[in-house]
C-alpha positions in Angstrom: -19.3 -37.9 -12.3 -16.8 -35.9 -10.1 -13.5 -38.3 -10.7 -12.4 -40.2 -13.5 -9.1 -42.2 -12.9 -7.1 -43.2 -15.5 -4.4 -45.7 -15.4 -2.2 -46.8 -18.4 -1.3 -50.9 -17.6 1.1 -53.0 -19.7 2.0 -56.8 -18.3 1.7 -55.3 -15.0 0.3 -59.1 -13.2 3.1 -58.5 -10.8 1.6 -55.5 -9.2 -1.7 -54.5 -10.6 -4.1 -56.7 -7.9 -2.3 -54.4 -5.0 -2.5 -51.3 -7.6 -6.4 -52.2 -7.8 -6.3 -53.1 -3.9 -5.6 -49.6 -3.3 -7.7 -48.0 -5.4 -11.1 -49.3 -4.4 -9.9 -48.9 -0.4 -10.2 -44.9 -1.2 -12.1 -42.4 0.9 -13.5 -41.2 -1.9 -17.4 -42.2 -3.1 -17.5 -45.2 -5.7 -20.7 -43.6 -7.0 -18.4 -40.7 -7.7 -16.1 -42.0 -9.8 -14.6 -44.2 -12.7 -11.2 -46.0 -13.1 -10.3 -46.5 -16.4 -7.2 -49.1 -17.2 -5.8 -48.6 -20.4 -4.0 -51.5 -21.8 -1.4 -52.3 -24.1 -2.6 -55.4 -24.7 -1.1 -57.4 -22.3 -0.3 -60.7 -22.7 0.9 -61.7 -19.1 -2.6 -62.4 -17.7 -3.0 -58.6 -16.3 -5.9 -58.1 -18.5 -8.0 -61.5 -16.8 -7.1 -59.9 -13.6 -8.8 -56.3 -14.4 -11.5 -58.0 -16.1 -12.3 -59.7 -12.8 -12.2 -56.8 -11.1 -14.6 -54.7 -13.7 -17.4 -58.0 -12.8 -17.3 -57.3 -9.2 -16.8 -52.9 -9.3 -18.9 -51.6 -12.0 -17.0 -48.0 -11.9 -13.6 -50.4 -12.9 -13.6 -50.6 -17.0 -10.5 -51.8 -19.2 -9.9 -49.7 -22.4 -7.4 -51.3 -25.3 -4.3 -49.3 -26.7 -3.0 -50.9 -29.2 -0.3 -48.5 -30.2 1.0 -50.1 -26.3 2.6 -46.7 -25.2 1.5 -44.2 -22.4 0.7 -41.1 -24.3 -1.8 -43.0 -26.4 -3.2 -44.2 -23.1 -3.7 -41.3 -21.5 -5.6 -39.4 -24.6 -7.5 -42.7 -24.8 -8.6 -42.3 -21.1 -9.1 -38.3 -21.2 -11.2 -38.9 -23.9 -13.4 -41.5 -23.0 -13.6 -39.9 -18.9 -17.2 -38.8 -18.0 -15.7 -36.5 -14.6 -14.4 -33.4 -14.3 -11.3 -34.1 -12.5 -8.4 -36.6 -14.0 -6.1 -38.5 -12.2 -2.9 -40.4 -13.8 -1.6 -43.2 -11.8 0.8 -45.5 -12.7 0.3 -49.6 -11.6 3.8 -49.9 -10.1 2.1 -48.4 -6.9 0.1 -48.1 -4.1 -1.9 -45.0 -3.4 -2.9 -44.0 0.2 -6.2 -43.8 1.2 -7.1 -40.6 1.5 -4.7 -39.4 -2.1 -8.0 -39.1 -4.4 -9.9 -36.5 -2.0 -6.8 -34.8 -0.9 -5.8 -34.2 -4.5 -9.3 -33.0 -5.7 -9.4 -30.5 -2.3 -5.8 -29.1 -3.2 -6.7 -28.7 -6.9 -9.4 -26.7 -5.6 -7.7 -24.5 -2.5 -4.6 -24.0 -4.2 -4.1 -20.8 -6.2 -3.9 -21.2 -9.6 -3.4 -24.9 -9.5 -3.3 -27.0 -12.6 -1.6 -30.3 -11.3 -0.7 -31.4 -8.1 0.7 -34.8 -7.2 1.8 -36.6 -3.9 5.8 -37.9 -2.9 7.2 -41.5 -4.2 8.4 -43.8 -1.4 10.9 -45.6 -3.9 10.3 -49.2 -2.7 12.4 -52.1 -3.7 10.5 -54.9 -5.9 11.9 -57.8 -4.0 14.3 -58.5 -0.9 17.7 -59.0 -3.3 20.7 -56.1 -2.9 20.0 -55.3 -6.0 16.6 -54.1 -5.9 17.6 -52.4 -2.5 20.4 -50.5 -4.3 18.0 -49.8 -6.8 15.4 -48.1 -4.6 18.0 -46.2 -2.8 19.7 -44.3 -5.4 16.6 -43.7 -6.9 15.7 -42.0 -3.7 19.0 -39.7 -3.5 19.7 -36.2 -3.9 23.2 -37.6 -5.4 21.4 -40.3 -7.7 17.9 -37.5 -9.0 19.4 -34.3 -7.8 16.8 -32.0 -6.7 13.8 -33.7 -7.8 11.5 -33.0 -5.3 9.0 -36.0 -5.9 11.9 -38.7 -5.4 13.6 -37.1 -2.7 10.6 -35.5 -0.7 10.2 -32.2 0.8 8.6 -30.7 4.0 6.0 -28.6 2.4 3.7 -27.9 -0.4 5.4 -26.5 -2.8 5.4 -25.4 -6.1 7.5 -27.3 -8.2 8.0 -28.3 -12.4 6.6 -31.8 -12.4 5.1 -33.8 -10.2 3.8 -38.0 -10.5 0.5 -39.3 -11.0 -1.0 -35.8 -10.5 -4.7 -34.7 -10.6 -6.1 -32.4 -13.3 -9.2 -30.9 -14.3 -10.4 -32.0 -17.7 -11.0 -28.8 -19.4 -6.8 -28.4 -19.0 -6.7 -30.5 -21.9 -9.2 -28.4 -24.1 -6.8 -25.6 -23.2 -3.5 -26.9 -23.7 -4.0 -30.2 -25.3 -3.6 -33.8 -24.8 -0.6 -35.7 -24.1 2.1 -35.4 -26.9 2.0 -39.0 -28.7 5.5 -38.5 -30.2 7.2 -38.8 -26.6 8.0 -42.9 -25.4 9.5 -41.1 -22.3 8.9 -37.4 -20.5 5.5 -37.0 -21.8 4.5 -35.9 -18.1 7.3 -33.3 -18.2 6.4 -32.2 -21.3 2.6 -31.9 -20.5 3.8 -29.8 -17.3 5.9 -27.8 -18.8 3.1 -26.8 -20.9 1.6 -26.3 -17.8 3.6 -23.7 -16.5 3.8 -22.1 -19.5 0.5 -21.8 -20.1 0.6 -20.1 -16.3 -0.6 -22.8 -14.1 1.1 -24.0 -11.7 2.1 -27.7 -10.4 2.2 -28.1 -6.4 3.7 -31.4 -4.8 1.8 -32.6 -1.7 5.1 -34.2 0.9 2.0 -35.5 3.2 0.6 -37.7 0.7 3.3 -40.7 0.0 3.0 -43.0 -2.8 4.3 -46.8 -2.5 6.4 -46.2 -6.0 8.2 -50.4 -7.0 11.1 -49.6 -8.9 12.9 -51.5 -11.2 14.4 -55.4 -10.1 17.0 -55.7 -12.8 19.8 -53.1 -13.7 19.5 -53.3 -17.4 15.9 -52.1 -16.9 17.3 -49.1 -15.1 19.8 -48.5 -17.9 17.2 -48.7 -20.6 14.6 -46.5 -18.5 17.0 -43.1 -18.2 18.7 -44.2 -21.2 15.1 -43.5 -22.6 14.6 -40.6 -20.2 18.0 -39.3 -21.4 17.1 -39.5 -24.9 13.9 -37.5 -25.1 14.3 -34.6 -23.0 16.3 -32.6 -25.8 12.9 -33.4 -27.9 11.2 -32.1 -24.9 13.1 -29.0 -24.5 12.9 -28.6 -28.4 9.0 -28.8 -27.7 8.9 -26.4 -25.2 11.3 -23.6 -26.3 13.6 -24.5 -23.1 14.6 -26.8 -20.7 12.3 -26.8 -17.3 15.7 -27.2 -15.3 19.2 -27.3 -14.2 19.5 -30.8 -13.3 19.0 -32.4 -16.3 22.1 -31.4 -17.5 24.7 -32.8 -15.3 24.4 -35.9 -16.4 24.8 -34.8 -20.0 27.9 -32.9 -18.8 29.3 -36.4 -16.6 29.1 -38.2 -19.8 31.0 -35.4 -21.7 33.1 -35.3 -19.5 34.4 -38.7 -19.4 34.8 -39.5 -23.3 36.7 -35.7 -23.6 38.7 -36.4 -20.1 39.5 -39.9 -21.2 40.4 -39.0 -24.8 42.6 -36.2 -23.6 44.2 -37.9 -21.0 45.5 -40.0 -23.6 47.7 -37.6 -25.6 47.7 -34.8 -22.8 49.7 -35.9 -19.3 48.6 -33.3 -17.6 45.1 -33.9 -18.2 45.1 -37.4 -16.4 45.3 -36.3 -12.9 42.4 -34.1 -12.3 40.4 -36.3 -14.9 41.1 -39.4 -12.3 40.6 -37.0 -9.5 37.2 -36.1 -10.4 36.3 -39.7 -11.0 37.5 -40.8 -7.4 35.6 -38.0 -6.0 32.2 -39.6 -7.8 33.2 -43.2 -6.7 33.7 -41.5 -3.2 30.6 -39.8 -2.5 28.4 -42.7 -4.3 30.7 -45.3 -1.6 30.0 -42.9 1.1 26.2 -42.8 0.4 26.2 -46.4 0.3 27.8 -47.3 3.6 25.0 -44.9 5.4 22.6 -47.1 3.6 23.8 -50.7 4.3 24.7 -49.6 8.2 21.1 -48.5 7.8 19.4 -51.9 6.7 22.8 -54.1 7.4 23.2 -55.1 4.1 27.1 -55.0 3.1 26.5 -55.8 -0.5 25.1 -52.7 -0.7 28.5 -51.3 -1.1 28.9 -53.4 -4.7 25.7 -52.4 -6.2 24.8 -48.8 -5.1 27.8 -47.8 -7.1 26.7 -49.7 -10.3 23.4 -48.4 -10.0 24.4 -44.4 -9.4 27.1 -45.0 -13.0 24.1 -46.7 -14.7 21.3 -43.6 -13.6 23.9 -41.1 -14.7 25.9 -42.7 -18.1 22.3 -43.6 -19.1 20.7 -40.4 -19.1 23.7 -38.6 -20.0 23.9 -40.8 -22.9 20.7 -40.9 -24.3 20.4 -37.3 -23.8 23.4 -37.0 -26.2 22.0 -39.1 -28.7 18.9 -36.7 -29.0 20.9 -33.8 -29.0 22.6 -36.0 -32.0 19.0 -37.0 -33.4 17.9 -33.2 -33.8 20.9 -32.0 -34.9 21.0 -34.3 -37.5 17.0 -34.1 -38.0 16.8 -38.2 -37.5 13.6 -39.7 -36.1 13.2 -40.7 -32.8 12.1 -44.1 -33.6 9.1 -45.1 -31.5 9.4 -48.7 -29.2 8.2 -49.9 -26.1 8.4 -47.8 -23.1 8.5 -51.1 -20.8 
């Protein structure tokens, strides 16, 4: 067995039939591979619809995870997979045809690769502004900063994370399995372990991954909030933080409660605070006129801003509540990661 595929699922009957669609239409040999769904025991109907697919492709088998959260999933999978090769996707997309063997032949002509991964084409989930706005900040430099896998890139390139990557299985005899204490970031914290281990993570910009983001707002919010709130965790795990960007939105949120509380008692204080803000509000409007000329959809305008203060106060605030949480030495209490 060359491949083994492992995919954590979790009431996923919205997307998983086009998930498995684009699995089985692969270049890559059947006879050479497994897929292995791991399930959080779903109770939405996604686990009839993979147990359909297991009668009619024998190399398609369900797996249960009862704790319901991806890092149990994952070791589940590792563990159970018969190939030498280990790829994580993720059921909210659709993989191009060729992603499996162009993974596997970068894993193997890449020097000193340990994980490589294609680009996500942030889709929306449905036709509504909302979604739209959605997609698009979560597509932006402005909205993910300089995350290469959201925001693309012209060549391969080494890089500190990348999404539904490839790995060989004897990784995980060397560094170990996924970190079971992380709802959020446990692929971060698996690649920073990576790189500091001395491997290195390369993005592929020519493979493109149909990536359905969010439909609701409040998903969003609870998503970076939960982002947000375990990369100090991760950071704590790893000695030090992969990168730059993670902070800003930290600093954003900081920012605002210190600006605001200042502005209060000192006058001065109010006109640069209010200055900075209009200069957000500014660039985020600016960014979302380009994209509603683009697909002539005004109300773009309305809920491009909302999103890009939601990404941003999220993250920002969850990361401050698990810089709070280790200060204080408080558990990171363990819920749902969907």
């Amino acid at each position: 067995m060359k491949l083994s595929v492992v995919c954590p699922i979790y009431n996923e009957k919205r997307y998983i039939e086009d998930c498995i669609h684009s699995i089985v239409e692969q270049d890559f040999p059947h006879s050479d591979m497994e897929v292995l769904f791991v399930d959080g025991m779903s109770d939405d109907g996604t686990r009839e619809v993979v147990s359909n697919y297991t009668k009619k492709y024998p190399f398609i088998k369900l797996l249960d995870n009862p704790q319901r959260i991806v890092p149990y999933a994952m070791n589940r999978g590792i563990m159970e997979a018969k190939g030498e090769f280990i790829v994580r996707l993720d059921a909210h997309a659709e993989y191009p045809k060729n992603y499996f063997s162009k993974l596997i032949s970068a894993m193997q002509q890449l020097d000193g690769a340990e994980n490589v991964g294609g680009v996500c084409l942030t889709l929306p989930c449905n036709s509504t502004a909302r979604a739209r706005a959605i997609a698009a900040v979560l597509s932006s430099p402005f909205g993910m900063g300089n995350s290469y896998f959201r925001i693309g890139c012209n060549e391969v390139k080494s890089v500190d994370t990348v999404p539904f990557g490839c790995f060989r299985k004897e990784l995980f005899e060397k560094i170990g399995f996924y970190d079971t204490e992380l709802i959020r970031n446990q692929d971060d914290e698996l690649n920073g372990r990576i790189v500091k281990n001395g491997g290195k993570i390369y993005l592929l910009p020519e493979l493109e991954i149909r990536y359905f983001a969010r439909d609701k707002v409040t998903k969003v919010w609870r998503m970076f909030y939960q982002y947000g709130l375990y990369k100090p965790l991760v950071n704590k795990k790893l000695g030090a933080p992969a990168t730059l960007r993670q902070f800003f939105p930290l600093l954003f949120v900081i920012g605002l409660i210190v600006g605001g509380a200042l502005s209060l008692s000192v006058p001065y204080i109010v006109y640069p605070y209010f200055a900075v803000l209009l200069l957000y509000f500014v660039i985020a409007e600016a960014l979302a006129v380009r994209e509603a000329k683009k697909s002539s959809c005004y109300a773009l305008l309305f809920w491009m801003s909302i999103v890009f203060v939601t990404v941003h106060v999220a993250y920002g605030w969850g990361y401050l509540v698990g810089l709070m949480k280790i200060i204080l030495k408080r558990p990171f209490n363990v819920e749902s990661n969907r």
